[in-house]
C-alpha positions as CSV (number, residue, x, y, z in Angstrom):
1,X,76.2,81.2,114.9
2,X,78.7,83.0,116.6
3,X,77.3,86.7,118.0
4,X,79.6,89.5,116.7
5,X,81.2,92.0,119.0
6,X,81.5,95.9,118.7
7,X,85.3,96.9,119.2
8,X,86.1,100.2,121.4
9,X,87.4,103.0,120.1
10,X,90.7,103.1,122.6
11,X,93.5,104.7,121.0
12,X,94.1,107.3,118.2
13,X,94.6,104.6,115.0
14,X,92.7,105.6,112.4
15,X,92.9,101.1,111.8
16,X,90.9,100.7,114.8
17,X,88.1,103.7,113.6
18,X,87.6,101.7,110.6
19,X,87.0,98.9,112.8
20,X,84.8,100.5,114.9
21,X,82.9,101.7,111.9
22,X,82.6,98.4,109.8
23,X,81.8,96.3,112.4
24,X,78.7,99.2,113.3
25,X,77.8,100.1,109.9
26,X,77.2,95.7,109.6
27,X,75.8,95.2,112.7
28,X,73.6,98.6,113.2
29,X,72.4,99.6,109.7
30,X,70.4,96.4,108.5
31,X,67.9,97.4,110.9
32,X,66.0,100.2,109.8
33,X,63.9,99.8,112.5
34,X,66.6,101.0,115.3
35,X,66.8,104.5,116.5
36,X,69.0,107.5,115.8
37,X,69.5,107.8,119.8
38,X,70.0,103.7,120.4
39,X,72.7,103.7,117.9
40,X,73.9,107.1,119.3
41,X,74.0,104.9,122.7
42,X,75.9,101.9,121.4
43,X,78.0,104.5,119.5
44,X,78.9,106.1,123.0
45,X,79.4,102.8,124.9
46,X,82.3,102.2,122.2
47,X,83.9,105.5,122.8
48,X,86.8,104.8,125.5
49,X,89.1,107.2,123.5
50,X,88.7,110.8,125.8
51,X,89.0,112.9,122.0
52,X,86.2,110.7,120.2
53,X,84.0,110.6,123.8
54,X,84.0,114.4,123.1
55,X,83.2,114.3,120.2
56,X,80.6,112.0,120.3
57,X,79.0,113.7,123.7
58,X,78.7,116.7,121.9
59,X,76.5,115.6,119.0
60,X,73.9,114.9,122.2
61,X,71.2,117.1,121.3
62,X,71.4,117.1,117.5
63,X,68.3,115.5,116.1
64,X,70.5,112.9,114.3
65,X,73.0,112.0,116.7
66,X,74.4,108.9,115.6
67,X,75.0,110.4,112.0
68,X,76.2,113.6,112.9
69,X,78.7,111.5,115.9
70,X,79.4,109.5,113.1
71,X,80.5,112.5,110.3
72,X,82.3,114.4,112.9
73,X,84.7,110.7,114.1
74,X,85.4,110.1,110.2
75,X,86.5,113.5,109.5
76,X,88.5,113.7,112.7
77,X,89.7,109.9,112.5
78,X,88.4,108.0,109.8
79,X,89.8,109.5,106.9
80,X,91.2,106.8,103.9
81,X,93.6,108.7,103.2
82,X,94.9,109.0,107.2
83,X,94.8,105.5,107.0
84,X,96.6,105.1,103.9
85,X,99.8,107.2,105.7
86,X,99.4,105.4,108.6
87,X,100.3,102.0,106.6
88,X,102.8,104.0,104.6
89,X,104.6,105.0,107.7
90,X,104.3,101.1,108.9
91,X,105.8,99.7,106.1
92,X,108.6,102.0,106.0
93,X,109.6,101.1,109.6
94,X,109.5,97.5,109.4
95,X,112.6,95.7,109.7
96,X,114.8,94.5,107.1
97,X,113.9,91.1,105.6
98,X,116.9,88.8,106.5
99,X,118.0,85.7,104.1
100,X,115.2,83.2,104.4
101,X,112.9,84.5,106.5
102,X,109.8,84.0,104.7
103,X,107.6,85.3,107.4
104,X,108.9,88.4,107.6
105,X,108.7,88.5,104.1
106,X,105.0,88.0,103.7
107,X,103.8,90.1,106.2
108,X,105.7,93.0,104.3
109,X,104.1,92.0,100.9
110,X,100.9,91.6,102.7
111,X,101.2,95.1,104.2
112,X,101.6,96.7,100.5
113,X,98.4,94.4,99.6
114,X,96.5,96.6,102.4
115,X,97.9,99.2,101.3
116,X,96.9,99.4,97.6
117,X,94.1,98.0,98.4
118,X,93.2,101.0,100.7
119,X,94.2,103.3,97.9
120,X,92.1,101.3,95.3
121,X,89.0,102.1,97.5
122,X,90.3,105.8,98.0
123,X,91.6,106.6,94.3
124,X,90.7,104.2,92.4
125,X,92.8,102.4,89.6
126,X,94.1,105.2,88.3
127,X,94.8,107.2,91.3
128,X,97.9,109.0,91.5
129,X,99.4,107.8,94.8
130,X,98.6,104.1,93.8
131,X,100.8,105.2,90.1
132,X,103.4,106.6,92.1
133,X,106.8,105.3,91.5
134,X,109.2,107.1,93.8
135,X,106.9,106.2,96.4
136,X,107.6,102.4,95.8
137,X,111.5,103.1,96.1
138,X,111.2,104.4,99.1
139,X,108.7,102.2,100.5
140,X,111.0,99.2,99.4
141,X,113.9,100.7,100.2
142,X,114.6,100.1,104.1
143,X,113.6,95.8,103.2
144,X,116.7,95.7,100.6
145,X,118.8,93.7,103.6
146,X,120.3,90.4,101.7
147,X,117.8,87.9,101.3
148,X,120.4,85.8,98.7
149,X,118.4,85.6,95.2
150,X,115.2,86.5,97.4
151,X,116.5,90.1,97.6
152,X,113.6,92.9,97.5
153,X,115.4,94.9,95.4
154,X,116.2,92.7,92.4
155,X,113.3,90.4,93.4
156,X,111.3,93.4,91.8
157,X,113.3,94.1,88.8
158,X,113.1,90.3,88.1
159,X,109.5,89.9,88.8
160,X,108.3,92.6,87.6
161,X,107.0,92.8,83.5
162,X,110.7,93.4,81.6
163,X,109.2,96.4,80.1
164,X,110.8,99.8,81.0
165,X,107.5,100.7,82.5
166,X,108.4,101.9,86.3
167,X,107.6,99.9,89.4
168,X,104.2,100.8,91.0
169,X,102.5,99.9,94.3
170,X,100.0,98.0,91.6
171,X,103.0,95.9,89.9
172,X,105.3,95.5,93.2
173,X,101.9,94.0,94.9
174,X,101.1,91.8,91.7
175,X,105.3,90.4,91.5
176,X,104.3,89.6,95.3
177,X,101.4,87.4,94.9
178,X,103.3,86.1,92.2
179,X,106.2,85.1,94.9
180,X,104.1,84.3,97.7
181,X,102.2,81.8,95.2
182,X,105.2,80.1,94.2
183,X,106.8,79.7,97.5
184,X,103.7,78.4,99.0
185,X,103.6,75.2,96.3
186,X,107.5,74.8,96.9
187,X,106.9,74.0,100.7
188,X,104.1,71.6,99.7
Protein backbone atom coordinates (compact mmCIF):
# COMPACT_ATOMS: atom_id res chain seq x y z
CA UNK A 1 0.00 0.00 0.00
CA UNK A 2 1.60 3.02 -0.81
CA UNK A 3 2.22 5.51 2.48
CA UNK A 4 0.67 8.99 1.73
CA UNK A 5 2.73 12.14 2.02
CA UNK A 6 1.82 15.52 3.70
CA UNK A 7 2.50 18.50 1.05
CA UNK A 8 4.21 21.87 2.41
CA UNK A 9 2.56 24.85 2.54
CA UNK A 10 5.35 26.84 0.29
CA UNK A 11 3.74 29.53 -1.56
CA UNK A 12 0.65 31.78 -1.26
CA UNK A 13 -1.96 29.53 -3.51
CA UNK A 14 -4.91 29.13 -1.83
CA UNK A 15 -4.74 25.38 -4.45
CA UNK A 16 -1.94 24.23 -2.47
CA UNK A 17 -3.86 25.18 1.20
CA UNK A 18 -6.54 22.91 0.14
CA UNK A 19 -3.98 20.49 -0.42
CA UNK A 20 -2.32 20.81 2.60
CA UNK A 21 -5.66 20.58 4.36
CA UNK A 22 -7.24 17.45 2.51
CA UNK A 23 -4.40 15.54 2.59
CA UNK A 24 -4.26 16.45 6.83
CA UNK A 25 -7.86 16.38 7.49
CA UNK A 26 -7.53 12.37 5.69
CA UNK A 27 -4.47 11.44 7.17
CA UNK A 28 -4.80 13.14 10.83
CA UNK A 29 -8.52 13.12 11.75
CA UNK A 30 -9.30 9.18 11.63
CA UNK A 31 -7.42 8.97 14.69
CA UNK A 32 -9.09 10.22 17.45
CA UNK A 33 -6.59 8.96 19.49
CA UNK A 34 -3.75 11.70 18.28
CA UNK A 35 -3.21 14.88 20.14
CA UNK A 36 -4.14 18.53 19.62
CA UNK A 37 -0.22 19.34 20.06
CA UNK A 38 1.13 16.20 17.69
CA UNK A 39 -1.11 17.43 14.95
CA UNK A 40 -0.12 21.11 15.90
CA UNK A 41 3.54 19.59 15.32
CA UNK A 42 2.92 17.88 11.93
CA UNK A 43 0.84 21.05 11.14
CA UNK A 44 4.12 23.22 11.79
CA UNK A 45 6.56 20.78 10.02
CA UNK A 46 4.34 21.64 6.78
CA UNK A 47 4.49 25.30 7.19
CA UNK A 48 7.52 26.49 4.92
CA UNK A 49 5.44 29.58 3.88
CA UNK A 50 7.03 32.61 6.38
CA UNK A 51 3.04 34.22 6.58
CA UNK A 52 1.33 30.73 7.53
CA UNK A 53 4.62 29.70 9.93
CA UNK A 54 3.35 32.91 11.79
CA UNK A 55 0.42 32.10 11.89
CA UNK A 56 0.71 28.84 12.93
CA UNK A 57 3.53 29.75 15.70
CA UNK A 58 1.25 31.97 17.17
CA UNK A 59 -1.59 29.64 18.00
CA UNK A 60 1.37 27.96 20.35
CA UNK A 61 -0.04 28.29 23.59
CA UNK A 62 -3.80 28.01 22.85
CA UNK A 63 -5.20 24.90 24.41
CA UNK A 64 -6.31 23.71 20.85
CA UNK A 65 -3.65 24.52 18.72
CA UNK A 66 -4.08 22.54 15.80
CA UNK A 67 -7.76 23.74 15.45
CA UNK A 68 -7.31 27.21 16.19
CA UNK A 69 -3.74 27.02 13.49
CA UNK A 70 -6.15 25.42 11.46
CA UNK A 71 -9.21 28.29 11.61
CA UNK A 72 -6.85 31.07 11.43
CA UNK A 73 -4.84 29.37 7.79
CA UNK A 74 -8.53 28.85 6.23
CA UNK A 75 -9.57 32.25 6.91
CA UNK A 76 -6.35 33.75 5.87
CA UNK A 77 -5.75 31.14 2.86
CA UNK A 78 -8.24 28.57 2.55
CA UNK A 79 -11.20 30.41 1.62
CA UNK A 80 -13.52 28.59 -1.43
CA UNK A 81 -14.36 31.34 -2.56
CA UNK A 82 -10.37 32.63 -2.89
CA UNK A 83 -9.94 29.60 -4.60
CA UNK A 84 -12.74 30.00 -6.84
CA UNK A 85 -11.09 33.65 -8.18
CA UNK A 86 -7.96 32.09 -8.26
CA UNK A 87 -9.25 29.57 -11.07
CA UNK A 88 -11.34 32.40 -12.47
CA UNK A 89 -8.24 34.48 -13.02
CA UNK A 90 -6.46 31.14 -14.52
CA UNK A 91 -8.84 30.49 -17.03
CA UNK A 92 -9.06 33.85 -18.23
CA UNK A 93 -5.24 34.00 -18.86
CA UNK A 94 -4.88 30.87 -20.62
CA UNK A 95 -3.98 30.97 -24.14
CA UNK A 96 -6.16 30.91 -27.11
CA UNK A 97 -7.15 27.45 -28.33
CA UNK A 98 -5.63 27.11 -31.82
CA UNK A 99 -7.36 24.93 -34.79
CA UNK A 100 -6.91 21.35 -33.65
CA UNK A 101 -5.32 21.42 -30.61
CA UNK A 102 -7.24 19.21 -28.53
CA UNK A 103 -4.99 19.39 -25.62
CA UNK A 104 -5.23 22.74 -25.09
CA UNK A 105 -8.74 22.40 -25.49
CA UNK A 106 -9.37 19.93 -22.71
CA UNK A 107 -7.33 21.29 -20.19
CA UNK A 108 -9.49 24.62 -20.63
CA UNK A 109 -12.85 22.58 -20.37
CA UNK A 110 -11.37 20.71 -17.56
CA UNK A 111 -10.42 24.01 -15.74
CA UNK A 112 -14.25 25.18 -15.93
CA UNK A 113 -15.06 21.52 -14.49
CA UNK A 114 -12.89 22.57 -11.36
CA UNK A 115 -14.19 25.49 -11.37
CA UNK A 116 -18.00 24.74 -11.11
CA UNK A 117 -17.27 22.23 -9.29
CA UNK A 118 -15.53 24.48 -6.59
CA UNK A 119 -18.56 26.67 -6.75
CA UNK A 120 -21.02 23.64 -6.43
CA UNK A 121 -19.25 22.87 -3.07
CA UNK A 122 -19.23 26.77 -2.18
CA UNK A 123 -22.97 27.70 -3.46
CA UNK A 124 -24.45 25.08 -4.24
CA UNK A 125 -26.70 24.41 -7.46
CA UNK A 126 -28.38 27.38 -7.29
CA UNK A 127 -25.62 29.71 -6.37
CA UNK A 128 -25.49 32.86 -8.05
CA UNK A 129 -21.91 32.89 -9.32
CA UNK A 130 -22.36 29.27 -10.77
CA UNK A 131 -25.90 31.03 -12.60
CA UNK A 132 -23.96 33.81 -13.81
CA UNK A 133 -24.00 34.37 -17.42
CA UNK A 134 -21.80 37.40 -18.20
CA UNK A 135 -19.29 35.65 -16.25
CA UNK A 136 -19.20 32.77 -18.88
CA UNK A 137 -18.71 35.48 -21.76
CA UNK A 138 -15.92 36.63 -20.33
CA UNK A 139 -14.49 33.59 -19.09
CA UNK A 140 -14.87 32.13 -22.75
CA UNK A 141 -14.00 35.06 -24.29
CA UNK A 142 -9.98 35.28 -24.57
CA UNK A 143 -10.32 31.07 -26.02
CA UNK A 144 -12.52 32.39 -29.17
CA UNK A 145 -9.06 32.04 -31.48
CA UNK A 146 -10.30 29.86 -34.67
CA UNK A 147 -10.48 26.47 -33.95
CA UNK A 148 -12.41 25.80 -37.60
CA UNK A 149 -16.01 24.22 -36.65
CA UNK A 150 -14.32 23.55 -33.11
CA UNK A 151 -14.55 27.24 -32.38
CA UNK A 152 -15.46 28.05 -28.46
CA UNK A 153 -17.63 30.48 -29.30
CA UNK A 154 -20.12 28.77 -31.61
CA UNK A 155 -19.13 25.47 -30.15
CA UNK A 156 -21.31 26.78 -27.22
CA UNK A 157 -24.20 28.21 -29.09
CA UNK A 158 -24.27 24.81 -30.98
CA UNK A 159 -23.91 22.57 -28.02
CA UNK A 160 -25.61 24.15 -25.79
CA UNK A 161 -29.74 23.26 -25.28
CA UNK A 162 -31.38 25.53 -28.45
CA UNK A 163 -33.50 27.17 -25.93
CA UNK A 164 -33.03 30.97 -25.37
CA UNK A 165 -31.97 30.08 -21.91
CA UNK A 166 -28.38 31.90 -21.38
CA UNK A 167 -25.09 30.08 -21.16
CA UNK A 168 -24.05 29.22 -17.57
CA UNK A 169 -20.77 27.82 -16.07
CA UNK A 170 -23.33 24.68 -15.41
CA UNK A 171 -24.44 24.32 -19.27
CA UNK A 172 -20.82 25.52 -20.88
CA UNK A 173 -19.32 22.60 -18.46
CA UNK A 174 -22.14 20.01 -19.48
CA UNK A 175 -21.74 21.04 -23.80
CA UNK A 176 -17.93 20.17 -22.70
CA UNK A 177 -18.29 16.78 -21.40
CA UNK A 178 -20.47 16.43 -24.18
CA UNK A 179 -17.40 17.38 -26.62
CA UNK A 180 -14.72 15.78 -24.81
CA UNK A 181 -16.91 12.52 -24.87
CA UNK A 182 -17.35 12.55 -28.42
CA UNK A 183 -13.89 13.32 -29.48
CA UNK A 184 -12.53 10.78 -27.27
CA UNK A 185 -14.70 7.75 -29.24
CA UNK A 186 -13.64 9.57 -32.66
CA UNK A 187 -9.83 8.84 -31.93
CA UNK A 188 -10.69 5.25 -30.96
Amino acid sequence: MPKPQIPDFTTDSEKEFANLKLALDNLLEPYPELTEKYKYHVLLEHLKLPEAQMIGQSCRHDPFPYTVAMQALQLQCGQLHQLARSEIATILTTPDVKSGDARTFQSFALRVHLLVSMLLSSEGPQGMELNCCSHVNSVSCPNTTEMGSSNISSYRESSTPQVSTPTTYKTLMAGFKVKLSSSACQTD
